[in-house]
N, C-alpha and C positions, 0 to 999 in steps of 0.2 A: 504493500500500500504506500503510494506517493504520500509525504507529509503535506502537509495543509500550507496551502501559499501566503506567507504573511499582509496582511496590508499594507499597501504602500507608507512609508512614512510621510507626515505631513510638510510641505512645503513652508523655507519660511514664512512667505505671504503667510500660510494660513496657520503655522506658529504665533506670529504676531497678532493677528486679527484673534486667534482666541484670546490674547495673550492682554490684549485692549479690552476685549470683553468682559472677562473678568473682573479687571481694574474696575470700573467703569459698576459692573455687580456691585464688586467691595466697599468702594465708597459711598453709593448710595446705600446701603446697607447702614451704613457707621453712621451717615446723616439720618435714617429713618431713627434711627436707635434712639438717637439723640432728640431729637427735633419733633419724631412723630412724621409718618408716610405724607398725611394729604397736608402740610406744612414745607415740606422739602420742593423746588423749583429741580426741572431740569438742568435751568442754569447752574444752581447751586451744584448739581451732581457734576457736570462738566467741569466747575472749577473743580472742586474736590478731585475730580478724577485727572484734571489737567488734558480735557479732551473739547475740542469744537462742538456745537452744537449738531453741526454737522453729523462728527463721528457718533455723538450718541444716537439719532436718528439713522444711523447706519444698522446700528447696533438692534437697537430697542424706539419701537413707533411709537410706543407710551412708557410711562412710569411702570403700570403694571406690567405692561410687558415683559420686566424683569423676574418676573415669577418665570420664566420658563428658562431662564440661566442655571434656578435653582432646581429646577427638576431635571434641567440635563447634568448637573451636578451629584444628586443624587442618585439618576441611574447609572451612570458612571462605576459613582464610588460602589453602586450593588454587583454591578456586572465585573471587577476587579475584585471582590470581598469574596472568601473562602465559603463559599456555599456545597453544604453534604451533597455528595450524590444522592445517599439516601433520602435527603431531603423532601416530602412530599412537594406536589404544586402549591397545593393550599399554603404548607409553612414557609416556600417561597414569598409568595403573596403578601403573608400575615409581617413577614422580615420584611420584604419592600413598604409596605404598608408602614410598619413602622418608623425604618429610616426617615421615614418623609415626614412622619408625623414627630419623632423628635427634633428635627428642623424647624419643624410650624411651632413647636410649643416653646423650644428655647426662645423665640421671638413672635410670640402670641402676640399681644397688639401691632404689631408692623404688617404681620403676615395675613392677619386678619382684615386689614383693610386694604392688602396688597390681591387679595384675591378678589374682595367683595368687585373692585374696579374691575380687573382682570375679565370677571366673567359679565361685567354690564358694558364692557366694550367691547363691540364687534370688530374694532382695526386689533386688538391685541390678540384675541384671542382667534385673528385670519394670519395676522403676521407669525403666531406659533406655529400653526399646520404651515405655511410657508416654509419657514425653518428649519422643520425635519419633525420628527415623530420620534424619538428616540425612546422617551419615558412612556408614551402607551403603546408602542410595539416592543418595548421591553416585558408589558404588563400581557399583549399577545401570545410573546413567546411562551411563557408560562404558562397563559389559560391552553395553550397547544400541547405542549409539556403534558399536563396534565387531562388531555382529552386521550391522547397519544397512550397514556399508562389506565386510561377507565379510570382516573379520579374524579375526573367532571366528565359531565353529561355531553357525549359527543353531535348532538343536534343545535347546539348554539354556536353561532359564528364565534370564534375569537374577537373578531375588529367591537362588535358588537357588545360583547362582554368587558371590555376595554373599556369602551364607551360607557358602558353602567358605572363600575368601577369609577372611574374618575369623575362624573359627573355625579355620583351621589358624596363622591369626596370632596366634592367643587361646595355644593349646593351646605354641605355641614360648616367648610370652613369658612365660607364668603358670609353665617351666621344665617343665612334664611331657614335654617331647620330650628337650632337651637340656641335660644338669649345666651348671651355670654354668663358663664359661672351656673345656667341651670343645671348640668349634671357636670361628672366629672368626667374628665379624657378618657378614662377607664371604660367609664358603662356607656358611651357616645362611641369609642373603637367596639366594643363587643357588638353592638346594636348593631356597627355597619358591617361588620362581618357577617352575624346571623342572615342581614337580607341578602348581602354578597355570597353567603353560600348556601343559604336556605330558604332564601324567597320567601313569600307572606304564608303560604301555602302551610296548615298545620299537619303534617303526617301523621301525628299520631293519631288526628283526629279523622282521616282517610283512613287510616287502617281499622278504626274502629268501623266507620260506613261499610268496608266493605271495598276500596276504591282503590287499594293496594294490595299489591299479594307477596 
């Protein structure tokens, strides 16, 4: 068996340009931190980051926009992190899940309002699918993964299931499900996983009807 053809290394061009991107993350970050998200100007991020208005419209079409710096950051760092073979799909999912969510909560108010925008602008959240798809066809692979080994239900699209996935993850963080401090992290990650892998559907209570076998 031929070994697997590495991928091309990236070009300085595109060294550099992630390499801006970043920065450009970084210091809006530090200004959110400080200042609070819907207080910080892009201007302000530009100087901070010592970049033209220009380069950050290169970059990032909105403020929010930046939300998908840190999702490609975080699948990144999932897709390089020591993941079991034996690892189920599900406990994939539940680790990816996590990562992201210890991101969101280390910077709860930032990210909280970094999303609410995110998802009530249609340029940011066209400019992301423009972008690349990295962190919900990372989330694909997996629901694949796991259709592949009869973990999940092989009649649901991946693309699809992706879709649910981040978009009930979208709608909890952007706060439209649940007031800020009503439950905790805890029973708010369990609840989105029961629907994530168990749907409304009560089984035990089919199986009493009659509707399972």
């Amino acid at each position: 068996m031929e070994p697997e053809a590495r991928p091309p290394e990236p070009s300085r061009r595109a060294r550099k340009k992630e390499r801006t991107r970043r920065e450009i993350f970084d210091a809006a970050m530090t200004l959110f931190e400080r200042q609070g998200f819907d207080a910080v100007t892009v201007e302000a991020i530009c100087n901070a980051a010592d970049v033209a208005r220009a380069t950050f419209f290169l970059h990032f079409p909105t403020k929010a926009a930046l939300l998908y710096e840190l999702s490609d950051r975080v699948a990144a760092e999932f897709s390089s992190g020591d993941i079991s073979p034996d690892a189920s799909a599900a406990d994939e999912l539940r680790s990816l899940v996590d990562r992201m969510t210890g991101h969101l909560v280390a910077h709860a108010g930032v990210m909280r309002a970094m999303v609410r925008e995110f998802f009530s602008n249609p340029d940011a959240i066209q400019a992301a699918h423009a972008r690349g798809r990295e962190f919900p066809d990372l989330i694909e692979a997996i629901v694949r993964r796991g259709q592949a080994r009869g973990e999940f239900r092989a009649g649901i699209d991946a693309r699809l299931a992706s879709a649910v996935v981040l978009s009930t993850a979208g709608a909890i963080l952007s706060g439209n499900v649940f007031a800020e401090g009503e439950l905790p992290v805890e029973a708010i990650r369990d609840q989105f996983f029961q629907v994530i892998f168990g749907g409304l559907l009560d089984t035990s209570q089919a199986v009493q009807r009659g509707d399972a076998s």
